[in-house]
VONU-383906 format. One line per 10 residues: for each residue y, x, z of C-alpha. Coordinates in Angstrom, 1 decimal, padded with zeros to 4 digits. Layout:
BEGIN
Y:X:Z ~ ...
***
This chain:
BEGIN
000.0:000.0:000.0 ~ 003.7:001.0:-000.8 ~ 004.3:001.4:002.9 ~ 002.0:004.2:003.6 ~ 003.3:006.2:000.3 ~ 005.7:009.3:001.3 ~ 007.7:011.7:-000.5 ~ 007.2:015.3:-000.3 ~ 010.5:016.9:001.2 ~ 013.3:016.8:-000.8
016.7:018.4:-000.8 ~ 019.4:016.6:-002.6 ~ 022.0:018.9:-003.8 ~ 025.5:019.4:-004.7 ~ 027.6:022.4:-005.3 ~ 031.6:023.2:-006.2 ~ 032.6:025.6:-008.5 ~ 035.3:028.0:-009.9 ~ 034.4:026.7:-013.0 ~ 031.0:026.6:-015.5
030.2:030.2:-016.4 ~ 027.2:031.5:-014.4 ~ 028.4:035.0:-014.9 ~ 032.7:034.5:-014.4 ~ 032.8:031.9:-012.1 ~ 031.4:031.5:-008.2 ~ 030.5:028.8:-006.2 ~ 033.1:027.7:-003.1 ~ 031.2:024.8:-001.4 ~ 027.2:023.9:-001.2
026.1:020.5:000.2 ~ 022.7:019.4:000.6 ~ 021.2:016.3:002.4 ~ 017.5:016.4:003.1 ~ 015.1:013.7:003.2 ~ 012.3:014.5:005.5 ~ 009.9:011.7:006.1 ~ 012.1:008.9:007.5 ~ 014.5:011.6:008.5 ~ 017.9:012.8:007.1
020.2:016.1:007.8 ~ 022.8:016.9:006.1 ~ 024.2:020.7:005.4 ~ 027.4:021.8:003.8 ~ 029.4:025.0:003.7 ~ 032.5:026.1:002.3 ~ 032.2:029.6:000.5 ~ 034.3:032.0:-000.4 ~ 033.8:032.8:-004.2 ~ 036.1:036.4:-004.0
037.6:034.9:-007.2 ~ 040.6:032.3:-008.5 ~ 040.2:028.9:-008.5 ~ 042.1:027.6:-011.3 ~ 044.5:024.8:-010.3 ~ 042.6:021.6:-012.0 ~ 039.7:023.0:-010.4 ~ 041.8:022.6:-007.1 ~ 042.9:019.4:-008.2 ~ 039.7:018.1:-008.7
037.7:019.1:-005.8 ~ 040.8:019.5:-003.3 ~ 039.3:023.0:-002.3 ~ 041.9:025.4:-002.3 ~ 042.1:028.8:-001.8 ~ 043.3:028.7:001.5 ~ 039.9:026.3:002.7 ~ 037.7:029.7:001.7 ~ 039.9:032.8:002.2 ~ 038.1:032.8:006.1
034.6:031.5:004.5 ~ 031.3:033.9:004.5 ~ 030.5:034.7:001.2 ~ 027.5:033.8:-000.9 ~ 025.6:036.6:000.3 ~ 026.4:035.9:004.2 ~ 025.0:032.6:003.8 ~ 022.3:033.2:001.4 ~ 019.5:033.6:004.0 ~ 020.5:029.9:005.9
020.8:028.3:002.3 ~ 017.0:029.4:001.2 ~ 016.1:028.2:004.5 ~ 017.4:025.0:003.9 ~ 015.7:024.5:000.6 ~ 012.5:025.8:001.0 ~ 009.6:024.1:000.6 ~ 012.0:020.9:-000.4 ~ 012.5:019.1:-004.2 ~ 015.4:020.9:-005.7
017.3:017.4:-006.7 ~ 020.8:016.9:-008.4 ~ 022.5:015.5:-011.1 ~ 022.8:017.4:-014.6 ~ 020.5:020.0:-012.2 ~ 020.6:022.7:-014.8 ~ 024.2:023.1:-013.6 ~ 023.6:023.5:-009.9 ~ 020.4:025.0:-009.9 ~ 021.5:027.4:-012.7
024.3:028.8:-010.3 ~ 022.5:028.9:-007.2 ~ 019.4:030.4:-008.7 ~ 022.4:032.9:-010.7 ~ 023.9:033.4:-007.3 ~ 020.4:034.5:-005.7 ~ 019.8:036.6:-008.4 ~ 022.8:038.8:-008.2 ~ 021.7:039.5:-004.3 ~ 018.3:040.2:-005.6
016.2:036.9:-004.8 ~ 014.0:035.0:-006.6 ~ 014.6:031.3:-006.4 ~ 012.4:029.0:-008.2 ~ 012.2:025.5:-006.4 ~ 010.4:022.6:-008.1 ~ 013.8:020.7:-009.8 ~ 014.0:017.1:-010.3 ~ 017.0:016.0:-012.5 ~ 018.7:012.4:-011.2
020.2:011.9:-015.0 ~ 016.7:012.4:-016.4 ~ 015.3:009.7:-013.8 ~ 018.0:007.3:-014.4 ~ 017.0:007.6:-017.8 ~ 013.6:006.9:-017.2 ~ 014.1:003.9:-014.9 ~ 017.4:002.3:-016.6 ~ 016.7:002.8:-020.4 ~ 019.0:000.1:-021.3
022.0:001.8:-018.7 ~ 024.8:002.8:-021.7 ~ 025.3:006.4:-020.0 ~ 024.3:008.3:-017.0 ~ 026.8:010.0:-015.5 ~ 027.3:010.2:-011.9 ~ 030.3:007.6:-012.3 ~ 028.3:005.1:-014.5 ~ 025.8:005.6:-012.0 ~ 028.1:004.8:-008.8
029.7:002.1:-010.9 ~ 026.5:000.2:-012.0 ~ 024.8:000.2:-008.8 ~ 027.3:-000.3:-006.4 ~ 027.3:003.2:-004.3 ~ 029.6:004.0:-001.8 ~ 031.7:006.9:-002.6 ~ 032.8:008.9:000.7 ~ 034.4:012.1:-000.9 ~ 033.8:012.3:-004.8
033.4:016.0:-006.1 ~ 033.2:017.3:-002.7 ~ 029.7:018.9:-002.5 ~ 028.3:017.2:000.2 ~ 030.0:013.7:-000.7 ~ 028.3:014.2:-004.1 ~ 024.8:014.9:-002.6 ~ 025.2:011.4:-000.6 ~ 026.0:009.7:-003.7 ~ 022.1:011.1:-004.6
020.5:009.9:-001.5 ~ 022.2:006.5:-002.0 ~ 020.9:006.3:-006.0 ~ 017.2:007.0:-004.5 ~ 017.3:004.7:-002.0 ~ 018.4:002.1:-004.6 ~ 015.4:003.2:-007.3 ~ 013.8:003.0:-004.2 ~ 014.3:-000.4:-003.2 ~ 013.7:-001.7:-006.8
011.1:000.3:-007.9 ~ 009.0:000.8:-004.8 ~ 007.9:004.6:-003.2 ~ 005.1:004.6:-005.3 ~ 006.7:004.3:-008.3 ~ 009.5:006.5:-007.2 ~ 006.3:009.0:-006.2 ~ 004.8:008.8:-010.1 ~ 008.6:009.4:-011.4 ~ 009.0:012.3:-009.7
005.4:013.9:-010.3 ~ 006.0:013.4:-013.9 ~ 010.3:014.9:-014.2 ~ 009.4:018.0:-012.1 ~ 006.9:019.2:-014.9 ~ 009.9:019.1:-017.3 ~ 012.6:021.0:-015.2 ~ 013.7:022.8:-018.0 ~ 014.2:020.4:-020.4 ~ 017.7:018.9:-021.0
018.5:015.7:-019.0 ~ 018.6:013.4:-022.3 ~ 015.7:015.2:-024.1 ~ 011.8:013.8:-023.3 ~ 008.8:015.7:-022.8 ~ 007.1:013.5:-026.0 ~ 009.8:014.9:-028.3 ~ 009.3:018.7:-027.2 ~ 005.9:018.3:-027.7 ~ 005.9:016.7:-030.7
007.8:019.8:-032.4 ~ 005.4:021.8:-034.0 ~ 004.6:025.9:-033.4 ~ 005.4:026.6:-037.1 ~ 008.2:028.3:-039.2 ~ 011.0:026.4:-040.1 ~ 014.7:025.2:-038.9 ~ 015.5:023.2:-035.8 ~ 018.7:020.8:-035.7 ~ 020.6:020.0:-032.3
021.8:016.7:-032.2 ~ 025.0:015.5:-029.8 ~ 026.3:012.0:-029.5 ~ 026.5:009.9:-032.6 ~ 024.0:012.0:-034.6 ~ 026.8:014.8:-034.6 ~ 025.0:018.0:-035.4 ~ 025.7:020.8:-032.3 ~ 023.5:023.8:-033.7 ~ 020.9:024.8:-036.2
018.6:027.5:-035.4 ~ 015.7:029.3:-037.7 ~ 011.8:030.3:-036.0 ~ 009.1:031.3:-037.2 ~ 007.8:029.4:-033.9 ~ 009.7:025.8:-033.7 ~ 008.8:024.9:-030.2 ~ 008.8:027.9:-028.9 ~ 012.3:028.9:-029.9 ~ 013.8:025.9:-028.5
012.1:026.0:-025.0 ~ 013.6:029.2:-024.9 ~ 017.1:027.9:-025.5 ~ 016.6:025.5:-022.5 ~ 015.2:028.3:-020.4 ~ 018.0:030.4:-021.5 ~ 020.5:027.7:-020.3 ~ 019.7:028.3:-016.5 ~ 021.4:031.8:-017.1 ~ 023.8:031.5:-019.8
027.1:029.9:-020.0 ~ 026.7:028.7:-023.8 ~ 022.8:027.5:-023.6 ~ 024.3:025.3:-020.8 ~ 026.7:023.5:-022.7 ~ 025.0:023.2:-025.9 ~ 021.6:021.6:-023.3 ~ 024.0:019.4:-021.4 ~ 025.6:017.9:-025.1 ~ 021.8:017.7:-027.0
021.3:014.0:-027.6 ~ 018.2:014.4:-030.2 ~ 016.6:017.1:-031.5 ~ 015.0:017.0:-035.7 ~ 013.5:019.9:-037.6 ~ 012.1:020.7:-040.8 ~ 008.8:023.0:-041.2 ~ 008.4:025.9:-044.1 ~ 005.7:027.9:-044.8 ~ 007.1:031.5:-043.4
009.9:033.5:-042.0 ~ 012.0:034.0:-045.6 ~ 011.7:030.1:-046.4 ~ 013.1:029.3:-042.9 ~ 016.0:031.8:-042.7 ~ 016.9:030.5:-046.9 ~ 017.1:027.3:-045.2 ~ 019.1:028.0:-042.3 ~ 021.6:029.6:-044.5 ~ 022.0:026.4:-046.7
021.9:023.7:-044.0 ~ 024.5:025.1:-041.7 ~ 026.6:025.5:-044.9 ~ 025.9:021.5:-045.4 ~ 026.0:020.0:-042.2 ~ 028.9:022.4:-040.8 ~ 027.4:022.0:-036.7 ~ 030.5:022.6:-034.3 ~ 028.1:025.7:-032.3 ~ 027.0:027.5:-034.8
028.9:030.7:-036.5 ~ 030.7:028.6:-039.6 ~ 029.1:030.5:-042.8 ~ 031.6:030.0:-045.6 ~ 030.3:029.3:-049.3 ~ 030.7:032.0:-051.8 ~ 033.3:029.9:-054.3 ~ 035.9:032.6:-053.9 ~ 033.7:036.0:-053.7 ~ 035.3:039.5:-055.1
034.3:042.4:-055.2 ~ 035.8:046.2:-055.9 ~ 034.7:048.0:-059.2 ~ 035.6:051.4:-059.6 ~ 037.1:052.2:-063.0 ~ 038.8:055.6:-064.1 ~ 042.2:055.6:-064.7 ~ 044.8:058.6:-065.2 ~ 044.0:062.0:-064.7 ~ 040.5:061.2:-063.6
041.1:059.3:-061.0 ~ 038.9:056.3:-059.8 ~ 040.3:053.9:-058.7 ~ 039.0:050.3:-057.2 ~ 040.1:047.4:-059.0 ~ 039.3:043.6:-057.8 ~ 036.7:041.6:-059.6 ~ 037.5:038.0:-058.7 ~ 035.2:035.0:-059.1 ~ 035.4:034.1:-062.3
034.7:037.6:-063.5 ~ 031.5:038.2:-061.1 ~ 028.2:038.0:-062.2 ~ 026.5:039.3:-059.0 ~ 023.2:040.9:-059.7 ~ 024.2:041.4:-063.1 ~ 026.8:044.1:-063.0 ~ 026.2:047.8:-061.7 ~ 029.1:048.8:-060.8 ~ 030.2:046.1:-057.6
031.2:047.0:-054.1 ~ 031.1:044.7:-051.0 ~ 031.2:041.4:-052.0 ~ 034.2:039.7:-049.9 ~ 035.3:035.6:-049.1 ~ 038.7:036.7:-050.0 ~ 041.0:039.0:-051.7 ~ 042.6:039.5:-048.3 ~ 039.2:040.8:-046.5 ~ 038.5:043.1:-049.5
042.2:044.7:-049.1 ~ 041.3:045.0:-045.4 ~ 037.7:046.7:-046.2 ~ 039.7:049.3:-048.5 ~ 042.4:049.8:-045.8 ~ 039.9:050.5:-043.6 ~ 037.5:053.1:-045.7 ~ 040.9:054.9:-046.8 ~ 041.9:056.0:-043.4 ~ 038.1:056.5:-042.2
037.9:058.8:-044.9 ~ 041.6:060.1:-045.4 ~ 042.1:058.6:-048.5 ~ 045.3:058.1:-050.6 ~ 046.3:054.6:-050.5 ~ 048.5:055.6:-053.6 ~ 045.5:056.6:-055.5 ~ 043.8:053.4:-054.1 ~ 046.6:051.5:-055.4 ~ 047.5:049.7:-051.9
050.6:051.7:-051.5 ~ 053.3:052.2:-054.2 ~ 054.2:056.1:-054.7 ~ 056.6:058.1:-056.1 ~ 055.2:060.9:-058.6 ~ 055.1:064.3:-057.1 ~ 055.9:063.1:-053.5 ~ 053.5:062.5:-050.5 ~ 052.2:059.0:-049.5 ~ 053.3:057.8:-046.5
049.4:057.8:-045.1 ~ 049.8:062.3:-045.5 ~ 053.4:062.0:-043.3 ~ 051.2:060.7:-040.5 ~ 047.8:062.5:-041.0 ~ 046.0:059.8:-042.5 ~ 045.6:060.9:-045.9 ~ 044.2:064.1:-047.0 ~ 046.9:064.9:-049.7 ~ 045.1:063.8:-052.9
048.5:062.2:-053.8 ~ 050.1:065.9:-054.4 ~ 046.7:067.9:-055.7 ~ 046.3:069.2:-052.3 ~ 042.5:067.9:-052.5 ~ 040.8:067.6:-056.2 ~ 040.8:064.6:-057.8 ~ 037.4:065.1:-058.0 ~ 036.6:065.1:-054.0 ~ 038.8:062.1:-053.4
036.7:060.3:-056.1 ~ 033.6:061.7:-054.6 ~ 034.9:060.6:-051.0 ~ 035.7:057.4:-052.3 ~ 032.3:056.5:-054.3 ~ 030.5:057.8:-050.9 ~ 032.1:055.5:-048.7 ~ 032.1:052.9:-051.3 ~ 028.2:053.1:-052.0 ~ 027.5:052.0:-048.5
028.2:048.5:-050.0 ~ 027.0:048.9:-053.2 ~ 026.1:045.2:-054.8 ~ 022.5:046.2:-056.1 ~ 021.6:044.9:-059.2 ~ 018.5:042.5:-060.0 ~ 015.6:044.6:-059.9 ~ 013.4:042.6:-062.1 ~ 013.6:041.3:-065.9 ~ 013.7:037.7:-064.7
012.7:034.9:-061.8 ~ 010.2:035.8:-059.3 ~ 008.2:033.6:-056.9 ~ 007.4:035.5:-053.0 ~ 004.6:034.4:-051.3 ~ 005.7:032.5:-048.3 ~ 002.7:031.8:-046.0 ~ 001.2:029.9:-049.4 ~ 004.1:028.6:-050.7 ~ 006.1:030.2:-053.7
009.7:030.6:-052.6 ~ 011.5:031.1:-056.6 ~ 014.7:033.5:-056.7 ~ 016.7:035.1:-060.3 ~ 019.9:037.2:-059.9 ~ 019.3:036.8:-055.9 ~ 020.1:033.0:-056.1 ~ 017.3:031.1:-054.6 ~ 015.9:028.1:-056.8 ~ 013.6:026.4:-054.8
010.4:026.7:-053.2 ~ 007.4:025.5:-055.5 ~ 003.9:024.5:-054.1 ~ 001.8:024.2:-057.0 ~ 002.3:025.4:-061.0 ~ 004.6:022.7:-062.3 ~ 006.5:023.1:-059.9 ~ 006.9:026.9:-060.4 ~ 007.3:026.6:-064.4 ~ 010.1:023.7:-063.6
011.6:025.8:-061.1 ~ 011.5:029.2:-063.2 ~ 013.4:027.6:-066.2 ~ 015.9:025.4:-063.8 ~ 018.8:027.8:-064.9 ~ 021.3:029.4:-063.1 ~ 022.2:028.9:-059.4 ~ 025.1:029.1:-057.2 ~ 025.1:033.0:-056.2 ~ 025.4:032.5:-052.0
026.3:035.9:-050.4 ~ 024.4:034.8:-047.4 ~ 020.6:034.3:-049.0 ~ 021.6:037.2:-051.1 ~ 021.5:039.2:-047.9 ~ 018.7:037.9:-046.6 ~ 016.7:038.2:-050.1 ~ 017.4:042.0:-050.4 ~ 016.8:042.8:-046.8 ~ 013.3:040.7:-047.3
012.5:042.6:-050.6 ~ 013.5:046.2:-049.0 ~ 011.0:045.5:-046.0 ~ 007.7:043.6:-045.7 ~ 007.9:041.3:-048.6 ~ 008.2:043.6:-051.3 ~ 004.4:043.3:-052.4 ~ 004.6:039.7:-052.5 ~ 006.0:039.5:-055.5 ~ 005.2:038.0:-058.4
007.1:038.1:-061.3 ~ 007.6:034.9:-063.6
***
């Protein structure tokens, strides 16, 4: 019967901080209130997080720094606070959060704390499907708790107690007792994310898509070991600032499976480029690539001249450097080789000169004096090609398309554009005689560095 049902120990929890970055930012108050049979205690302390507490953080929790600057430090009270929780259910609401700093806080004092952690916002979820959202508000709004002292610690960790004793009442101990048993298995899992869907992700190549409210995409990420690679972005978000956010914001989570490693990092490269997610590095299309060619001009000299868009046939042409978004990053790329290597931004043709005088780079010992025949034309040119060749654009090393074997299906590239990925030989002979594609600097990069490494004898050429 429901009556003779207990919990195990549990320790609802509540913490204060500088602000949300594990590493930057301290705690300044714990509170905890324990349930302990029929029994409660409550536990609070104000710390002092030998750091600024920026004002809205003051506004918010009415800690200032005057309430700490006589407190113990995390360390003083480190050894009473592992007391407290020991042996207890590690409970709070968005519990990555706290338990991410106090477990951070123990760490950097050298102990280990790993409690079992049950998530409130997970188990509202589970018991109020149909509840809009599940934020500690909503949650105090919807069923009626008493608020004593909202985002103090210990006020907070009432507002806990009060929520299970309401699931509690409605749902009886037993159920409460199965609800717990089946969130503490899943403590690293995001509060709006469900054991089903993790498992349901497969352990295969491909790319991974973080959802946020509204189907917004958050972040797309590339594995050759889907499930894997995003447990570890939810283990990761116990330690680190940005794994936090992004877990607290996932709403849903899709994917899409390839064959291998190349197919999935192709992929990437093209969706993030589509979908444009608001945590991922923003990878620009190639519509307004350039490049440098060096071409002789007077006197010998090379000199780089810009090949812009419409002139660039990438893969084609054997005498391209860099490959830049803009005219204004391939200026910035010669700047930066002419005073690595002393050269004559004259001869370069970024600085006008005046015939038989110095550039302005020699006045201040940043040019080697090509401008005035104090070097050879012939060792500025071969400093320039040597710095230049670090970039060289390679051209296509084959007559035509080829396919690459990728775990059994045939990923199809020409000119380092990829064309598709075929899985039988229609496909391939559609695929082979589709035309040209849109060059993309980003697959080129990750074609030649699969080609230069282990891919190279999986080749076939069409």
């Amino acid at each position: 019967m429901d009556k003779e049902v207990s919990y195990p120990n549990l320790a609802f929890v509540d913490i204060e901080t500088t602000g949300s970055h594990f590493d930057r930012d301290r705690i300044t108050e714990i509170g905890i209130k324990t349930l302990s049979g029929n029994e409660i205690q409550a536990w609070e302390q104000l710390i002092n997080p030998q750091t600024f507490i920026p004002q809205n953080i003051q506004r918010l929790t009415g800690i200032s720094p005057q309430m700490v600057e006589n407190q113990p430090s995390f360390d003083q009270i480190a050894g009473k606070l592992k007391q407290e929780l020991e042996g207890k259910i590690f409970i709070a609401h968005n519990a990555r959060f706290d338990y991410g700093f106090i477990k951070a806080s123990f760490k950097r004092i050298g102990i280990d704390f790993k409690p079992k952690v049950l998530c409130t916002v997970k188990m509202s979820r589970l018991l109020f499907p149909d509840q809009p959202r599940h934020n500690l508000d909503t949650i105090i709004n919807m069923h009626g708790l008493k608020v004593s002292a909202r985002h103090r610690a210990l006020g907070d960790a009432d507002l806990l107690l009060q929520f299970w004793r309401v699931c509690e009442a409605k749902f009886g101990k037993e159920k409460l007792n199965e609800v717990t048993h089946q969130l503490i298995g899943n403590a690293s899992l995001p509060p709006n994310i469900d054991k089903d869907l993790i498992d349901s992700i497969p352990d295969a190549p491909g790319c991974y898509i973080f959802y946020g409210e509204n189907k917004v995409p958050l972040y797309i990420g590339k594995s050759i070991s889907l499930r894997s690679r995003v447990m570890g972005h939810f283990q990761s978000a116990l330690t680190q600032r940005k794994e936090m956010k992004l877990s607290l914001q996932i709403r849903d989570i899709d994917w899409i499976e390839t064959s291998g490693e190349l197919g999935a990092l192709i992929l990437e490269s093209r969706l993030i480029k589509e979908r444009m997610p608001s945590m991922n590095i923003k990878l620009r299309r190639s519509k307004d690539l350039c490049a440098w060619s060096l071409e002789e001009v007077s006197a010998g000299i090379l000199k780089p001249v810009l090949i812009n868009q419409k002139d660039l046939q990438p893969g084609l042409q054997e005498n391209l450097f860099g490959l830049f978004y803009s005219k204004r990053e391939a200026h910035s790329y010669l700047k930066a080789i002419a005073k690595k290597y002393r050269l004559c931004e004259v001869l370069l043709g970024l600085e006008k000169g005046v015939a038989g005088k110095t550039c302005f780079g020699y006045q201040v010992k940043q040019c080697s004096g090509a401008c005035v025949g104090i070097v050879s034309a012939e060792m500025h040119n071969l400093q320039l090609k040597t710095a230049m060749n670090l970039y060289k654009v390679e051209v296509w090393p084959y007559e035509g398309p080829i396919a690459i074997n990728d775990g059994g299906e045939m990923i199809v590239l020409d000119k380092w554009c990829y064309l598709g990925t075929a899985i039988n030989e229609e496909e391939l002979d559609e695929l082979k005689s589709s035309g040209d594609a849109e060059f993309d600097l980003d697959i080129y990069k990750v074609v030649k560095k699969a080609l230069a490494g282990r891919y190279k004898n999986r080749v076939i050429p069409l």
